[in-house]
N, C-alpha and C positions, 0 to 999 in steps of 0.2 A: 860689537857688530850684531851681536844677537838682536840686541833692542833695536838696529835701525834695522833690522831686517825683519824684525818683529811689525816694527810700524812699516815697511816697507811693505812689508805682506798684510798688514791691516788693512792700511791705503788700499793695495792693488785690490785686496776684498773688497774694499770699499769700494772701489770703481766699480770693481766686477760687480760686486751687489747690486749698486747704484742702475748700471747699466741693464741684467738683467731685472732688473727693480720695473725700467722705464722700459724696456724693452717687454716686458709679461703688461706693465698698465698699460705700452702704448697697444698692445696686441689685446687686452683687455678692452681697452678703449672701444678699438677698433671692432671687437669682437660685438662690444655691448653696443655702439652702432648699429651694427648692422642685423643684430636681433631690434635693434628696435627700429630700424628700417624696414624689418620684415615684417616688424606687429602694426608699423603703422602702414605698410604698402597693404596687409589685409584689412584691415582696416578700413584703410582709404578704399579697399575694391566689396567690402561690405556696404559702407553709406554708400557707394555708388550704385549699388543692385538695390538699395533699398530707396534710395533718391527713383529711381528707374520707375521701380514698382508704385511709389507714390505720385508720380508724371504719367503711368501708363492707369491709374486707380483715377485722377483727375480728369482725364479725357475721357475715361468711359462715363464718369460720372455727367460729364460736360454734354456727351453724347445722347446720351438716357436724357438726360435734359431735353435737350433739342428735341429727340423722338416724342417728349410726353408735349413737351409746348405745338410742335406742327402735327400732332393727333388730336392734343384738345382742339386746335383750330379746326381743323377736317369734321369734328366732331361736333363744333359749334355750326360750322357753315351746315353743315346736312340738317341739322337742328331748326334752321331758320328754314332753308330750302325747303324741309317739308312740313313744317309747323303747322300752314292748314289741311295734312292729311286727313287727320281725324273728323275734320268739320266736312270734308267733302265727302267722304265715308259717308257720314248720318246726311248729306243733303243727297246722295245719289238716289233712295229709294224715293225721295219726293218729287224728283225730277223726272224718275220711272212713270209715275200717280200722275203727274202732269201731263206725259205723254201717253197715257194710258186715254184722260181727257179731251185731250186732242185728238186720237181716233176717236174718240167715240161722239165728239162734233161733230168732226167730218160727216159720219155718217147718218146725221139730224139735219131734217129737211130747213130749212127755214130757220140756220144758226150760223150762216155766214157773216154776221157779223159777230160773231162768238168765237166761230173760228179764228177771223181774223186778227180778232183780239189776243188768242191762245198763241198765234203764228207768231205773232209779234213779242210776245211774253218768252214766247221761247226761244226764240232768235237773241235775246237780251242775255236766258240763263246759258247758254252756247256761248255767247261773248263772253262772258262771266268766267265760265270755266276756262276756255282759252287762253284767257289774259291770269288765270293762276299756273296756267303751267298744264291743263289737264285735258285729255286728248282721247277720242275714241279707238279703242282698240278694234283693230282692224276685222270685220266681217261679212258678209256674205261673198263667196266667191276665193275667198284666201285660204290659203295653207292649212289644215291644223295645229294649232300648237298648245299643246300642252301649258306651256306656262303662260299661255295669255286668254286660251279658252276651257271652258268647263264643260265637256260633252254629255249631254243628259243621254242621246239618243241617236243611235244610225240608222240612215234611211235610203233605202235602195235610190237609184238616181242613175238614166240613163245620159242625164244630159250636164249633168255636173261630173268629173272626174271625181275617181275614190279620193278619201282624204280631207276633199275639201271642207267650208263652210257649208253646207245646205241652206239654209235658216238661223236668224238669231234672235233667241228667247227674250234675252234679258240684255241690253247694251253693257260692255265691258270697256272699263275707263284705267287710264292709269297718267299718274303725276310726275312729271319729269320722264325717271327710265325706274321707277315702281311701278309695278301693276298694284291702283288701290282693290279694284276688283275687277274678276275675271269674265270673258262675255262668256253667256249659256247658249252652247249652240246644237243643233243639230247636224252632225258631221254624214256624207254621203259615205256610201259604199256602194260596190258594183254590185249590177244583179243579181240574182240566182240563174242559174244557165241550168 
């Protein structure tokens, strides 16, 4: 009886072994599961912040794009819009010299056909500058302003209010909504009392 009781209690260790054997691997199992459930759930919440980071680093990048592409554009169109600045610059003093000309026909007896010629010529460089865009900046009788006029001199005036244009020295032009240059003007002020 010893020996069946011997395997009898082997056996039953045996089960029992077996049992907690399966019962520690299945809890093992279970265990290493769910650590590796957890390395892979951070994991998966790592590439997902980094997936994020690289969808939010593409948009800016996409963005930056677009800003430099519709500035270069803005950048180009002003480029053309004002392309003949420069040339109208260096033709404003010849046109000044023209009209300098032109009074001073006027005032020659016996140059009306000179003048007329002159009137005509400059009626031509008027259309000329109009049709580029480029416009007299506003004078005598107007506002002061600073950023369209260049004040050499104030002159008492009882019949202009303070402030205004009195006289305009030099014509001031500007191209589109630049001023290429500014008029020189003689601005009033109120009397001495």
């Amino acid at each position: 009886m010893s020996t069946e009781n011997t395997t009898q209690n082997e056996g039953t260790e045996t089960t029992d072994d077996l049992k907690n054997a399966t019962g520690a691997t299945g809890a093992g199992e279970s265990g290493t599961t769910g650590e590796a459930n957890a390395s892979t759930g951070g994991e998966l919440e790592r590439l997902r912040a980094d997936a994020e980071r690289f969808r939010d680093m593409a948009l800016r990048g996409q963005a930056d794009f677009d800003n430099y592409r519709k500035r270069a554009a803005r950048e180009k169109e002003e480029a053309v819009k004002f392309a003949n600045m420069g040339l109208v610059d260096r033709f404003l003093p010849i046109l000044d010299n023209f009209e300098l000309g032109l009074l001073s026909a006027r005032s020659t007896e016996g140059a009306a056909q000179v003048v007329m010629g002159f009137e005509m010529v400059g009626r031509q460089l008027q259309d000329f500058l109009v049709q580029s865009g480029v416009e007299v900046v506003a004078g005598e009788g107007a506002d002061f302003d600073p950023n369209l006029h260049e004040a050499v001199q104030q002159e008492e005036s009882l019949d202009v209010p303070e402030g205004r244009v009195l006289r305009v020295l030099r014509k001031g032009y500007r191209m589109k909504e630049r001023l290429v240059r500014p008029a020189m003007v003689v601005v009033s002020k109120a009397p001495a009392v």
